[in-house]
TORSE-889936 format. One record per residue: residue in three letters; x, y, z of N, C-alpha, C, O, CB in turn. Coordinates in steps of 0.05 Angstrom, whole numbers, plus 5000, padded with zeros to 4 digits. Glycine has a CB too. Layout:
BEGIN
ALAXYZXYZXYZXYZXYZ;...
//
This chain:
BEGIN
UNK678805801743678105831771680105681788680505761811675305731776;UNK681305441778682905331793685605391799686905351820682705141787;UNK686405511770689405711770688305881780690106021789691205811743;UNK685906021787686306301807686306211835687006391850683706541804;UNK685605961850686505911878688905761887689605771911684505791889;UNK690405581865693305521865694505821864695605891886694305321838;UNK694505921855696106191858695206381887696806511900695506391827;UNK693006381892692406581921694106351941695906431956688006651934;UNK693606121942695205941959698105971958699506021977694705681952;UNK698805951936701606021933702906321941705306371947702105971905;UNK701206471939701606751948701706711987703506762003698406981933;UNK699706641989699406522013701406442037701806472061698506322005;UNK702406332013704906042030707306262028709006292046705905622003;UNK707006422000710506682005710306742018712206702033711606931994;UNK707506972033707707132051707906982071710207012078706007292052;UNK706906842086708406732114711106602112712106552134706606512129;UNK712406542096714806522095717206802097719406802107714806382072;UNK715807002084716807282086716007322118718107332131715407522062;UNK714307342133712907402157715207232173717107362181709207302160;UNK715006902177716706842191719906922186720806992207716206602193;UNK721606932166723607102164724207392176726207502184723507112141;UNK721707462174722007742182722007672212724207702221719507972170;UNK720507592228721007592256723007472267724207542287719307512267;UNK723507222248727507182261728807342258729907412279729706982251;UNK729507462239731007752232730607872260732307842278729307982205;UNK728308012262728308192294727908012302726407912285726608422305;UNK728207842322728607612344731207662342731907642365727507292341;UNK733707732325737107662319736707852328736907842352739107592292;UNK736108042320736808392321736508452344738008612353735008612305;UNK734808362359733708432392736008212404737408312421729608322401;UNK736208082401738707882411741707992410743607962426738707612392;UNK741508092391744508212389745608472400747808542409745008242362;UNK742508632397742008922417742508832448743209012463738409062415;UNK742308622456741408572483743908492495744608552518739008362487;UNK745508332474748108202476750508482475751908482495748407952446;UNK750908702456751408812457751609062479753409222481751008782443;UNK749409062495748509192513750709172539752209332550745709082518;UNK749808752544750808652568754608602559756308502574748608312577;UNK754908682534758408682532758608922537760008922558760208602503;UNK758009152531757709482539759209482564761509542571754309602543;UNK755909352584756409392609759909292614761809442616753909222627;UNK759908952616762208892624765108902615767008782624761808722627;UNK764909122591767509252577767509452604769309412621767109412540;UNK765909622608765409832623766909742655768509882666761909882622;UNK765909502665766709452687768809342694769709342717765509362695;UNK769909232669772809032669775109282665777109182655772908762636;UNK775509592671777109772665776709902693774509962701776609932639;UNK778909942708778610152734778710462730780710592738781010092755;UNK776610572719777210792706776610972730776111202724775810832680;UNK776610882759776911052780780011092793781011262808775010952799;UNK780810852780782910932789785211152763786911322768784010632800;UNK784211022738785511282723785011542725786611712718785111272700;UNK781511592741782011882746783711962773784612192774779412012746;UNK783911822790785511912808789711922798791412072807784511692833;UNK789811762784792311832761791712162752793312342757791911582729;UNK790112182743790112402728789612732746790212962740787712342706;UNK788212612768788812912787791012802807790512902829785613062807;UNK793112642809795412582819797412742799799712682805795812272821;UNK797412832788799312932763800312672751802712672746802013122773;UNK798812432744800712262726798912162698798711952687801811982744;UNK797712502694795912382670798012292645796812112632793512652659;UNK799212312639801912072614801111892617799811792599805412012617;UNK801411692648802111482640798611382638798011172626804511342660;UNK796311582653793911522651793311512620792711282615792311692667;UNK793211692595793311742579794111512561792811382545794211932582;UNK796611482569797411252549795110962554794210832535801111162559;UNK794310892584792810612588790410742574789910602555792310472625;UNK788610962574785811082563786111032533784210932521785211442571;UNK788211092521788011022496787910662486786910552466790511172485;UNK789010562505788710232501786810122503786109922491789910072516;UNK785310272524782710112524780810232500779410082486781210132555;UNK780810442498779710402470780210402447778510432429778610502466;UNK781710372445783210102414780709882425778809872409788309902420;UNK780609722447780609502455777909462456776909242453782109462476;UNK776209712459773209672459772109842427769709842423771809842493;UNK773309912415773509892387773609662373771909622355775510002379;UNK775309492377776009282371773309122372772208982354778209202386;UNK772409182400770008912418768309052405767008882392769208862459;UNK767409262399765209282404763809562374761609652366765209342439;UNK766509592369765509812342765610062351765410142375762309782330;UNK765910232324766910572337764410712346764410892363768410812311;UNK762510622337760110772358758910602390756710642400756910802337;UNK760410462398759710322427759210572451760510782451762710102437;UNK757710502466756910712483758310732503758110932518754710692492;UNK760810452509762910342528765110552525766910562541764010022521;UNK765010712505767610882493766911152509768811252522767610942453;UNK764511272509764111442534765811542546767511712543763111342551;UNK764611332571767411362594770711442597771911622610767811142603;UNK771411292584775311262578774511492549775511372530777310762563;UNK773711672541773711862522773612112546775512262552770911842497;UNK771612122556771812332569773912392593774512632598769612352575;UNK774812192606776912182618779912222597781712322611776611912633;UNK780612192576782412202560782412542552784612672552781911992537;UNK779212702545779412932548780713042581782013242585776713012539;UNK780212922593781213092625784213012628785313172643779312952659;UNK785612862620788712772619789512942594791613072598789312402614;UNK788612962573789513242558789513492569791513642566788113282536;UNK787013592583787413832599789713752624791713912624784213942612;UNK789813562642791813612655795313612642797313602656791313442676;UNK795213622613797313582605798313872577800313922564797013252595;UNK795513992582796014342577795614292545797114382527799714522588;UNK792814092540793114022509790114012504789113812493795013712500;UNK788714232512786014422505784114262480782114132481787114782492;UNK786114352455785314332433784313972429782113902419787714462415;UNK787013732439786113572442783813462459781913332451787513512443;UNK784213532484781613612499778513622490776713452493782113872506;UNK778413882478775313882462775013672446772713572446774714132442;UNK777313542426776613342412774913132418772813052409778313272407;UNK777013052444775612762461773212852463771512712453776812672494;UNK772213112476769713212489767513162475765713012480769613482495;UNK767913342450766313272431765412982424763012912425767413362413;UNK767712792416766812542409764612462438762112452437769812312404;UNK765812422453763912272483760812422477758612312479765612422526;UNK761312702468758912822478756112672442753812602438759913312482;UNK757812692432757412492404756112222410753712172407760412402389;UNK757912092418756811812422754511752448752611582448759511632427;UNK755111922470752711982480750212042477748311892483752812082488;UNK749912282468747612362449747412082424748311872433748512722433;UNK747012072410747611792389746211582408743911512401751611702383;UNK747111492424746811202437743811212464742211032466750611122454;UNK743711462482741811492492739811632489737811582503742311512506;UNK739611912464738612112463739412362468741212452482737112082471;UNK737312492452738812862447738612942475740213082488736613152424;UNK736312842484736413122517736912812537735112762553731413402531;UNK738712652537739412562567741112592578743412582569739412352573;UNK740112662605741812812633745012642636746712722651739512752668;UNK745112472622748112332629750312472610752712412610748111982623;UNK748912672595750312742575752313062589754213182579747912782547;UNK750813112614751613442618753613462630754213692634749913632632;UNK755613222641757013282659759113212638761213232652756613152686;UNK759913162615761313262585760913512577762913652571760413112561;UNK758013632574757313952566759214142589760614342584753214022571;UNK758714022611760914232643763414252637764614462639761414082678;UNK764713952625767613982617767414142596767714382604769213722610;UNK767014122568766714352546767214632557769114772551763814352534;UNK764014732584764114992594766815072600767715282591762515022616;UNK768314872617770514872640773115062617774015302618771514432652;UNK773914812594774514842577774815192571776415352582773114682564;UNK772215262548771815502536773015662558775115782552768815572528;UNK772115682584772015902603775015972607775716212607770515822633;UNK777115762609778915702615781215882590783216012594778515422618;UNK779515802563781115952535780016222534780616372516780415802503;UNK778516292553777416532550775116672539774316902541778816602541;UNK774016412525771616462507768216462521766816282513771916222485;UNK767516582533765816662550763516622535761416542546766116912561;UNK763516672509761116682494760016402493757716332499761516812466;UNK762416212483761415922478761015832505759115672508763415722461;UNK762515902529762215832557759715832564758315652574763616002574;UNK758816162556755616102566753615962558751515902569754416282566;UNK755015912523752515802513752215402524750215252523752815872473;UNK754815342531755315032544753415022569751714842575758814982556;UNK754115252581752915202611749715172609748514992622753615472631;UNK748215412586746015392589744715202574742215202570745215582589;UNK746615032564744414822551745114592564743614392562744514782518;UNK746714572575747014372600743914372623742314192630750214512620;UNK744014622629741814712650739314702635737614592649742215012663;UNK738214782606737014642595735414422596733014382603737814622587;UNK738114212585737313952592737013822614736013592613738313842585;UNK737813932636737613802667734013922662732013792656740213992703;UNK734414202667731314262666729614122653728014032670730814492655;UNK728814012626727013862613727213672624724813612629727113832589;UNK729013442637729013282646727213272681725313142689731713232641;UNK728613442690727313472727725313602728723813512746728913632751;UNK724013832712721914052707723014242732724214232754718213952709;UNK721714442711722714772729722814802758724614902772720415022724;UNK720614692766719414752800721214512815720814502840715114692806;UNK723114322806724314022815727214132837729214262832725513792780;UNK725914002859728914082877731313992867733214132873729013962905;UNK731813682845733513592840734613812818736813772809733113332835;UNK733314002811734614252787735714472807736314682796731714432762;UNK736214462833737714702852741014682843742614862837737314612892;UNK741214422844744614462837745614502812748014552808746114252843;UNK743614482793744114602761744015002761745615152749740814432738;UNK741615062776740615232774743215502786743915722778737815152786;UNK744015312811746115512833749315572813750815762815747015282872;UNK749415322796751715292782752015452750754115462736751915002781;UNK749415572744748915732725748116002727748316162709747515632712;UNK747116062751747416322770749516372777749816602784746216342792;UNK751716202778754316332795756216362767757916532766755916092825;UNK755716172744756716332722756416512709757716602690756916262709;UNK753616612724751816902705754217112719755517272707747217012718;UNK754217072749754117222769757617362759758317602757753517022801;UNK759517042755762717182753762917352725764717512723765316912753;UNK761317312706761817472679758917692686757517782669761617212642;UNK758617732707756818062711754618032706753318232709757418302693;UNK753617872699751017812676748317792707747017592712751717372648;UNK748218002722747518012753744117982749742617932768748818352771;UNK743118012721739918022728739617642715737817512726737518362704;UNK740817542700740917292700741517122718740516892716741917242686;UNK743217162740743617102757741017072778740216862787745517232760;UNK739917342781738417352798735517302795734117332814738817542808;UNK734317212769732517052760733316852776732216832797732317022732;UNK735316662769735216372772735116302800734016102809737416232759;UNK736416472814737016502849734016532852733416402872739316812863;UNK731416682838729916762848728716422846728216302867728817032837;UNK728416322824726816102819728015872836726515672837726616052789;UNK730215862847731015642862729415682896728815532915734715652862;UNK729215942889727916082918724616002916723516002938728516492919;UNK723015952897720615942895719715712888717315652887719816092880;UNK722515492882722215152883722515102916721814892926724914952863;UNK723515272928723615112963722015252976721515142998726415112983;UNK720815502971717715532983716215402988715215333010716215632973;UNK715515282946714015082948714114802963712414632964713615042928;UNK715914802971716014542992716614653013718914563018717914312987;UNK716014783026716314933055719515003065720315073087714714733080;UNK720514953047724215013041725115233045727315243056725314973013;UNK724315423039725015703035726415913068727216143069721815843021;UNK726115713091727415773121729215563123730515553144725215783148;UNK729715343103731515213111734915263095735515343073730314953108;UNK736115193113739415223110739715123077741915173069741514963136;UNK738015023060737714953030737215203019737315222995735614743022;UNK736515413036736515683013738615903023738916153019733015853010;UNK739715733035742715973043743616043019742916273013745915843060;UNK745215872996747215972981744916162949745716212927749715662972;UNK742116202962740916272938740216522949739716702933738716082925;UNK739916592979740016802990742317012988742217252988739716743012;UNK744116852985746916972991747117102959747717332953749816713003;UNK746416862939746316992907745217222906746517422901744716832885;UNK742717232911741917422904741517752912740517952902740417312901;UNK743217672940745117952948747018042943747918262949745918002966;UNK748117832925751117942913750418042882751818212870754017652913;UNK747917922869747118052844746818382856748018572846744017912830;UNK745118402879745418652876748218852886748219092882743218722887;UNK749918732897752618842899753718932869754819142862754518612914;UNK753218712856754518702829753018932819754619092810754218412811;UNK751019002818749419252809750019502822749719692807746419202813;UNK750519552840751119792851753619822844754320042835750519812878;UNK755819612848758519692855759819512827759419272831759619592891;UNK760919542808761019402783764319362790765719522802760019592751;UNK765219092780768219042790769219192770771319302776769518722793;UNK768419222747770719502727770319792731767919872731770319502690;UNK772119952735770420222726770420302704772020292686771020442737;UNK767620432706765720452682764720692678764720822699763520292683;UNK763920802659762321012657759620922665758421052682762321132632;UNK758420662653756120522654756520322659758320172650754820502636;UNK754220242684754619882690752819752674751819552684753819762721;UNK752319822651750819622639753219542614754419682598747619742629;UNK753319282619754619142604753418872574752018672576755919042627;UNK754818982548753518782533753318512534751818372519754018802515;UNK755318382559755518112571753717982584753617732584757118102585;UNK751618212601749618242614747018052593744718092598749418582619;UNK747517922578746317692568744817472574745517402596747417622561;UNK742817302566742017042569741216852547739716962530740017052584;UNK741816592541741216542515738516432527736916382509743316362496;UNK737816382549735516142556733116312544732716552552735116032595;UNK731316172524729416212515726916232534724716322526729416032498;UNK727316132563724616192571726416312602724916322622721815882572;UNK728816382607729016662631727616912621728117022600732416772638;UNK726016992636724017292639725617412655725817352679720917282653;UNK726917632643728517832656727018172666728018352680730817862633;UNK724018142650722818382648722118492673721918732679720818372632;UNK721618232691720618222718724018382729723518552746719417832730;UNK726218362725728418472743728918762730730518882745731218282743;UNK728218902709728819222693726519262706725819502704728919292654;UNK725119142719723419372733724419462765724819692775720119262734;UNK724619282774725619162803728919312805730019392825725818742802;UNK729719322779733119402779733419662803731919852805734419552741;UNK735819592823736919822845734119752862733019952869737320212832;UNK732819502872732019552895733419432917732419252931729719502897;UNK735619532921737519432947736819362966738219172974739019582957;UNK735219422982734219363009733319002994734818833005731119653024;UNK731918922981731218652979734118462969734018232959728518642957;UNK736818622973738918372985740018433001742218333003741018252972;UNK738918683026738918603048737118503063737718433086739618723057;UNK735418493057733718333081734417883067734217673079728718503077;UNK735117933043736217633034738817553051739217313054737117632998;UNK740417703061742017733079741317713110742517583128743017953072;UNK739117853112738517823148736517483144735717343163735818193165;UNK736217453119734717273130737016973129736216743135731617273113;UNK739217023120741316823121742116923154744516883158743916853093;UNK741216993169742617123195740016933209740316783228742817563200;UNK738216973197736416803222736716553211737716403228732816883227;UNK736316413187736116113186739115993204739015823222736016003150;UNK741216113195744516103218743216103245742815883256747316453216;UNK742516273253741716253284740116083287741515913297740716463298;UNK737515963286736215893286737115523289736015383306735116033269;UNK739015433271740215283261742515253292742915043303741115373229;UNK743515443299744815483328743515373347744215153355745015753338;UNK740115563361739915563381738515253377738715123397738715803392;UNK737115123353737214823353738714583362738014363372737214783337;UNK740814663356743514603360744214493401744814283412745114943349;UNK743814783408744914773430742514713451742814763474746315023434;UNK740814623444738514543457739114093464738313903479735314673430;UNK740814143444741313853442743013753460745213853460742213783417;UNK742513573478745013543497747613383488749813423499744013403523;UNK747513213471748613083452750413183425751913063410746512963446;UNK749713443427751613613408755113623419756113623442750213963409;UNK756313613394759413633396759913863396759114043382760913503377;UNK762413863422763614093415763914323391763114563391765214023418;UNK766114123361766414183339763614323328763514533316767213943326;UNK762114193334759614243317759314503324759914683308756914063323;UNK758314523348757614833369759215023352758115223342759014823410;UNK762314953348763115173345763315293312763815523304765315153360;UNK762915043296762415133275760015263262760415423243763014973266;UNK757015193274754915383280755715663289755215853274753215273299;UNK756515693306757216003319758716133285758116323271760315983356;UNK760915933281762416193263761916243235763116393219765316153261;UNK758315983228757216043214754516273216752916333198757115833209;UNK754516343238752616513246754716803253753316983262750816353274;UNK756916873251759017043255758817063221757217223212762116913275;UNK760516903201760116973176757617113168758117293151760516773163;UNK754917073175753517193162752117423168750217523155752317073155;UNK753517533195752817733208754617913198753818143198752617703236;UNK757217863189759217973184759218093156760018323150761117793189;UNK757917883133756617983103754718183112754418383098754917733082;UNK753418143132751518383130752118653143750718863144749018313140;UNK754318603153755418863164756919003144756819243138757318813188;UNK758018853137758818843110757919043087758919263080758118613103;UNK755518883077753419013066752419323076751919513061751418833071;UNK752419293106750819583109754019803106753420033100748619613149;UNK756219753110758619803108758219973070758120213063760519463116;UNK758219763055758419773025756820113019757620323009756419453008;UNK754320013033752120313013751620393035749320383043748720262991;UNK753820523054754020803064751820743098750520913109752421083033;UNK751920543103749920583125751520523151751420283158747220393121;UNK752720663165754120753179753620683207755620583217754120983175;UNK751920693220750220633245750420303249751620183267746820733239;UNK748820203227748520003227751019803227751319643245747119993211;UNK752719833205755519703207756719693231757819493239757519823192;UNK756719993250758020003272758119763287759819603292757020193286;UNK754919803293753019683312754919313310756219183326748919723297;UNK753919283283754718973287757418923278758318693278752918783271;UNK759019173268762019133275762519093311764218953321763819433263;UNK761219193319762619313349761318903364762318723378760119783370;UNK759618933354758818623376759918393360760618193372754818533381;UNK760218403328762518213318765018153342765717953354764118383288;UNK765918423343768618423354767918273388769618143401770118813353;UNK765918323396765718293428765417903421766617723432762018533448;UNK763617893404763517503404766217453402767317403423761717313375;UNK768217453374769117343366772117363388773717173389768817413338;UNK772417623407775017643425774417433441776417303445775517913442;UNK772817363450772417113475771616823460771116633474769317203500;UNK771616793434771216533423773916433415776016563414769116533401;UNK773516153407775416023404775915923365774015823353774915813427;UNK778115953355777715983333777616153314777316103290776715933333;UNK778016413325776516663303776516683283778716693271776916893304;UNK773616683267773416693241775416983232777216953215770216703232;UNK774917203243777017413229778317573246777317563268775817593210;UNK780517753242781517893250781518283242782618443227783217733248;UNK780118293257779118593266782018783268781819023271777218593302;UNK783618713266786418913279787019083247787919313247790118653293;UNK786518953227787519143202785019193186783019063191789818993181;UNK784919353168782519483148782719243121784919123119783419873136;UNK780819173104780118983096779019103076777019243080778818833111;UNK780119073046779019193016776218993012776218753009781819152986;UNK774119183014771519062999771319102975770918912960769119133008;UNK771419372963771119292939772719522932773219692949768319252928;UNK774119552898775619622891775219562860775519342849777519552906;UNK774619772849774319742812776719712806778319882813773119992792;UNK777419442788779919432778780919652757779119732742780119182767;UNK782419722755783819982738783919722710784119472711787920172754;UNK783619952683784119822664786819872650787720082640782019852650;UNK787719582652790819592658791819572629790319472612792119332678;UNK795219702619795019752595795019512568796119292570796819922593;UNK793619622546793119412526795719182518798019212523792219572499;UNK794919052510797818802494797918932469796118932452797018392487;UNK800719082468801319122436800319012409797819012408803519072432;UNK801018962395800718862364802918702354803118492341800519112344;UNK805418932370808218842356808418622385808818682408811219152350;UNK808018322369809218042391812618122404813118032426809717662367;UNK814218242394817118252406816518352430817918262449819418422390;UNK814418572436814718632466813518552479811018552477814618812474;UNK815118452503814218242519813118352545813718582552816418042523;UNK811218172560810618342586811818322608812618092615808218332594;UNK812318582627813618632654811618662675809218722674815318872654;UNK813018632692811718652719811619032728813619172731813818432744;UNK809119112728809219362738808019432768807419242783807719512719;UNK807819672775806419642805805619882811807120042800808119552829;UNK804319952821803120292844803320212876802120012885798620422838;UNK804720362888804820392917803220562927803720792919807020462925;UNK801320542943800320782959800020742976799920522985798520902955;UNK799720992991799120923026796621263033796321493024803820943054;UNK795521083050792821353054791921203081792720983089789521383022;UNK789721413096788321323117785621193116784121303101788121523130;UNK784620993128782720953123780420903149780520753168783320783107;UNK778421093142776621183166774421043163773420943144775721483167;UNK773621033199771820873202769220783184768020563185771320953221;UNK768920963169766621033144767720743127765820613118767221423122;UNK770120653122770820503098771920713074773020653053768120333088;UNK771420923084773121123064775821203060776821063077772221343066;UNK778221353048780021353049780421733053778821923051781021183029;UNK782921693058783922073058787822043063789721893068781822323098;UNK787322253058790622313058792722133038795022053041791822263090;UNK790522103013792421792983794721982982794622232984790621722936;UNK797021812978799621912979801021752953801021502957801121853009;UNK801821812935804121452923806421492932807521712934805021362887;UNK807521232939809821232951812221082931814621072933809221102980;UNK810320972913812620782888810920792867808520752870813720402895;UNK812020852841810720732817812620632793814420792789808620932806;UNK812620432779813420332769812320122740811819882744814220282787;UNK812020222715814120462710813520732722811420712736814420512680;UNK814220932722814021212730811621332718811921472698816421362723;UNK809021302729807721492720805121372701803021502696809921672707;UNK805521132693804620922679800820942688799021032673806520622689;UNK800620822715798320812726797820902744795520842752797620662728;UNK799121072759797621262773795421422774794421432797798621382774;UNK794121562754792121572757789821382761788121412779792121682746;UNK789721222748787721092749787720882777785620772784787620972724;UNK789820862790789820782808789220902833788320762852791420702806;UNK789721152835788921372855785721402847784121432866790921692850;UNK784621382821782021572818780021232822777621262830781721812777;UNK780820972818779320762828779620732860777720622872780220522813;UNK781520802872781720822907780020972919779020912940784220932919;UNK779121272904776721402916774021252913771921362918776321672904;UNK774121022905771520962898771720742921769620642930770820882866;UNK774720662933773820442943772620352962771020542966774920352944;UNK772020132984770520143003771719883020771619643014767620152994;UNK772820043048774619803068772119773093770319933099778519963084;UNK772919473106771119473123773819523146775819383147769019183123;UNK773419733161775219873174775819683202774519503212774120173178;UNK779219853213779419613230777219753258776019963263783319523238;UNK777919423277775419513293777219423322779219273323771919313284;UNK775419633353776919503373774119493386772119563374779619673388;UNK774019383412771819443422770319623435769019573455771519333428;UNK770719893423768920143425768320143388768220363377770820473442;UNK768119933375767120023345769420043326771519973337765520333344;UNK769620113304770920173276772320343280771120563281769420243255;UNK775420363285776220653291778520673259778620553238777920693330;UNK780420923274780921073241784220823241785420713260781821593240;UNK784620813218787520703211789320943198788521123183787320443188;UNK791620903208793121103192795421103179796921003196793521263201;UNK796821163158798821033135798420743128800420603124801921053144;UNK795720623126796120393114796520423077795820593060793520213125;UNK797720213076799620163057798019913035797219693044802520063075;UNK797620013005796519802994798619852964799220072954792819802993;UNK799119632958800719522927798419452898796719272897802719142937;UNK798719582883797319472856799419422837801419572832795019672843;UNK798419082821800419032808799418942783797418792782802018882822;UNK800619012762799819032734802418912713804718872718799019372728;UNK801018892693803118762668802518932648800218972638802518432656;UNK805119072641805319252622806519222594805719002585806319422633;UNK808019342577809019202548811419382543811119502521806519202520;UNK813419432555815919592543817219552518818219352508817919572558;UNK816919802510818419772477821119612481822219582503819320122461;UNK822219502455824319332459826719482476827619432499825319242431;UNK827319642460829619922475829219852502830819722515828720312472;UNK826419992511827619972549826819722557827419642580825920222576;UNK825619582541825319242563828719142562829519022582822418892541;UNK830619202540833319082544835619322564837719272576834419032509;UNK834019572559835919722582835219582608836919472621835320082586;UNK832419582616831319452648832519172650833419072670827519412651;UNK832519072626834418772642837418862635838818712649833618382625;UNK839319052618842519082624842319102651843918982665844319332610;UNK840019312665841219472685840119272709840519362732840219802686;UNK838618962705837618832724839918702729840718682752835218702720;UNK841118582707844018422704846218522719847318352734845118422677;UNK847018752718848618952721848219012745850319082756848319142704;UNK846219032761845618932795846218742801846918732825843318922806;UNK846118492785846818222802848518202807849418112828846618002796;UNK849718292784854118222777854818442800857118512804856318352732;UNK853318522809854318842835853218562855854618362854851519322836;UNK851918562864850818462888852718142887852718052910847018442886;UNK854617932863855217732864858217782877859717662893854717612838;UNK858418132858861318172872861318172901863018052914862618452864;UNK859618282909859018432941859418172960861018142978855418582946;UNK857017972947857917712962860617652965861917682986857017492952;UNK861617532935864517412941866817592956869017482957865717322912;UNK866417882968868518032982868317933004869818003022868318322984;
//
């Protein structure tokens, strides 16, 4: 009985000896986390890494490059290869590789920052996305659209989980992943997100204020993009026309698809919040000049998209109408946003210009189509003529048969839109001449100079 309570005592006496060990242990560990923390910070602050980025959009990312790599040797050194201090001067070292046309190194850096970020604060924190934008920037840049999109939307993602869906602070994620839907065509993704930025400033009585201009304006140009496709196509539906976001509902827009009139009235209603925003304005006695007049020619721009607009899908009357009083404001103001005296290409399907060989020896030239035609008050054309093509014969068609499609906002005097005649437009393309005539076109380019060097020295 007595060796069985010397021994529970003794058991006793280990375990709080293990217990107090164990809490100095973490008492060090929390001490050293904390210590580590506050060297973090002042590694972080002891480097002017504002001023290396201004090195680096000065064009002197070298010599920026070379100091970005020192300091982290130096906070390697302080602080170990996973320090959260490495961040910063990483992701800046990726942007001095891109300004120095070195991509591949680029993503490297990117990656690591986006690494030790994630690692050090967590998978979804918002400090992490403005590394995911460079990545996008990146891809978009090499061409790779696929990984582009998939950067952007998990960037927007994570802003989203972080702010929640309905959060005004998610408008500038939201406008910046709509306008990447918008340039790769992808027009019903686009116009989801335009829609939901539109139904976060409702909810806060937002939806008349100058904060839903550029989501108004989105979501009239999704439907431009739908009617009028920048390639010609047999079909505007495109397999790019994609979304990876697991919770955009697109079903709500395949039904809705081609109802045009709802981005024009998204348009008139960028015409009243502009005015509105005016006659506020000028009620003020205290208003500046400058100011006054930059209201007016923001209220001129959006009268002008919508003339525009009624211009695009054939509505004739209407364009007139606010071509003809465009022209009457803007002759007596000061400043003019545009000039009415020449015809103005709205839209125009790019011709699909010819493929890049196989065989690398042939290199690409500069090609071109000349034409000249009339263009009537409608925005339509007549009398297509070519007046140059080069090479001979190359793209002409397709350049004549995308001009019937096109659509000018015609010039204007003040009696309205009247006709233009022999205006003159250039298309210019890169083509691939077999070796043979790419070296006859430069004997015979040479062979002009040495004519034109003689001509001088006579």
């Amino acid at each position: 009985m007595l060796l069985t309570r010397l021994s529970l005592i003794a058991m006793l006496r280990s375990n709080c000896r293990s217990i107090r060990r164990t809490a100095s242990g973490l008492v060090m560990v929390l001490i050293a986390g904390a210590f580590s923390t506050h060297a973090a910070e002042n590694t972080s602050e002891s480097y002017d890494l504002d001023y290396l980025t201004l090195q680096i959009q000065s064009a002197e990312a070298e010599q920026a490059r070379a100091t970005l790599e020192q300091i982290i040797t130096e906070i390697k050194t302080a602080q170990g290869r996973y320090a959260y201090a490495l961040v910063a001067p990483l992701t800046l070292l990726g942007d001095a590789q891109m300004a120095l046309k070195e991509p591949d190194l680029a993503a490297d850096h990117y990656a690591h920052a986006l690494h030790l970020s994630r690692s050090n604060l967590g998978l979804f924190a918002p400090s992490q996305v403005d590394i995911v934008y460079r990545q996008a920037a990146l891809n978009t840049a090499a061409g790779d659209l696929l990984m582009a999109r998939q950067r952007e939307e998990y960037a927007f993602e994570v802003l989203q989980r972080h702010h929640g869906q309905a959060s005004l602070n998610l408008l500038p994620a939201i406008k910046r992943l709509g306008e990447f839907y918008q340039s790769s065509y992808n027009f019903l993704g686009a116009r989801v997100l335009f829609k939901q930025a539109l139904a976060a400033l409702e909810a806060q009585n937002g939806q008349t204020s100058e904060a839903a201009i550029p989501y108004l304006q989105g979501v009239a140009k999704t439907y431009l993009t739908e009617r009028f496709p920048p390639y010609y196509s047999e079909s505007q539906f495109d397999s790019r026309a994609q979304s990876g976001l697991r919770d955009l509902d697109l079903s709500g827009e395949y039904v809705a698809i081609s109802n045009f009139p709802a981005g024009e009235r998204a348009l008139q209603a960028v015409v009243t919040i502009r005015q509105q925003s005016l006659d506020r304005a000028l009620l003020d006695p205290e208003i500046d000049e400058n100011e006054s007049i930059s209201l007016s020619q923001a209220v001129h721009a959006a009268m002008l998209d919508l003339a525009d607009w009624h211009q695009m899908f054939g509505h004739i009357r209407e364009a007139r109408a606010l071509y003809k009083h465009l022209f009457a404001e803007i002759s007596v103001a000061q400043n003019a946003l545009v000039a009415f005296d020449q015809p103005k290409l709205l839209y125009f399907p790019k011709p699909k210009d010819p493929r890049r060989p196989n065989d690398f020896r042939r290199l690409p030239a500069k090609g071109a189509v000349e034409v000249q035609f009339d263009v009537m008050p409608t925005g339509r054309i007549r009398k297509l003529e070519t007046i140059a093509s080069v090479p001979d014969g190359l793209m002409d068609f397709q350049v004549r048969r995308n001009l019937r499609d096109a659509v000018f906002r015609p010039a204007v005097n003040a009696d309205g839109p009247r006709l233009s005649e022999d205006f003159s437009y250039r298309y210019e393309f890169e083509h691939y001449p077999e070796q043979g005539d790419a070296e006859n076109a430069s004997a015979t380019n040479v062979s002009a100079s040495d004519k034109d060097q003689t001509h001088e020295g006579t």
